[in-house]
N, C-alpha and C positions, 0 to 999 in steps of 0.2 A: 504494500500500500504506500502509495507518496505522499507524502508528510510538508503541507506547504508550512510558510513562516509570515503570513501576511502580519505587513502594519496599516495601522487606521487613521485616516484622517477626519477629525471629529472637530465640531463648531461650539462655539461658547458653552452650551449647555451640554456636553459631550456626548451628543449625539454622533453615530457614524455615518458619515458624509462618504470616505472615496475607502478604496482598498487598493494598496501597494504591496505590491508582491515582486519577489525577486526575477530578473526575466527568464533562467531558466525554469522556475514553475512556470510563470503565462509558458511557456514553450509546453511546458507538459504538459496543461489543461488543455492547449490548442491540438494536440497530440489525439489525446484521450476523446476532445471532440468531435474530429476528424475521422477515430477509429468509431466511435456510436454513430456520426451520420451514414458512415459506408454500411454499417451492419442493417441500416433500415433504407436499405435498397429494396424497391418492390420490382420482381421480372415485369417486363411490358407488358406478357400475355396476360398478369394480372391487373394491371394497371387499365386493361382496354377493358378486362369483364367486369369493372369497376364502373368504369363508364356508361359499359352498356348497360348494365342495372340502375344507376342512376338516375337514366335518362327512358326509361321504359317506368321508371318510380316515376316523376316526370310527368311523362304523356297516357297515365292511366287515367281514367276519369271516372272508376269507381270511389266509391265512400271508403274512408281507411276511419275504423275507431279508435279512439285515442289511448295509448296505452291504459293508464288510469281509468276509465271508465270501461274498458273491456276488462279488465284486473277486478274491476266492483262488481260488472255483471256475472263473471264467473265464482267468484265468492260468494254471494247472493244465490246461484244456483247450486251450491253445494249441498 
């Protein structure tokens, strides 16, 4: 686990206003960020049946019940 050493910049009432941190951390957070946005890659072929559900939610033009109130009628019929 990496262990940063931030210092704080805080205003009259010592509030924390900025964070300074040494630049090899920022280097390792930008690292570590880098590596979580590649890991939430979605394939295209998923990305497209995304779309096309969407977009078929979209152009339906039946009645959709609202969660909550389909959650109370089914309760009710218990």
């Amino acid at each position: 686990m990496l262990e940063f050493h931030p210092n704080f910049v805080v205003d009259e009432k010592s509030n924390k206003q900025s964070v300074i941190l040494p630049y090899i951390e920022w280097q390792q957070i930008l690292a570590m960020l880098e590596a979580f946005d590649k890991s939430l890659d979605i394939p295209q072929w998923q990305k497209e049946e995304l779309d096309k559900r969407l977009l078929e939610h979209k152009t339906k033009t039946e009645e959709h019940t609202p969660y909550k109130e389909f959650h109370a009628e089914l309760r009710n019929s218990l």
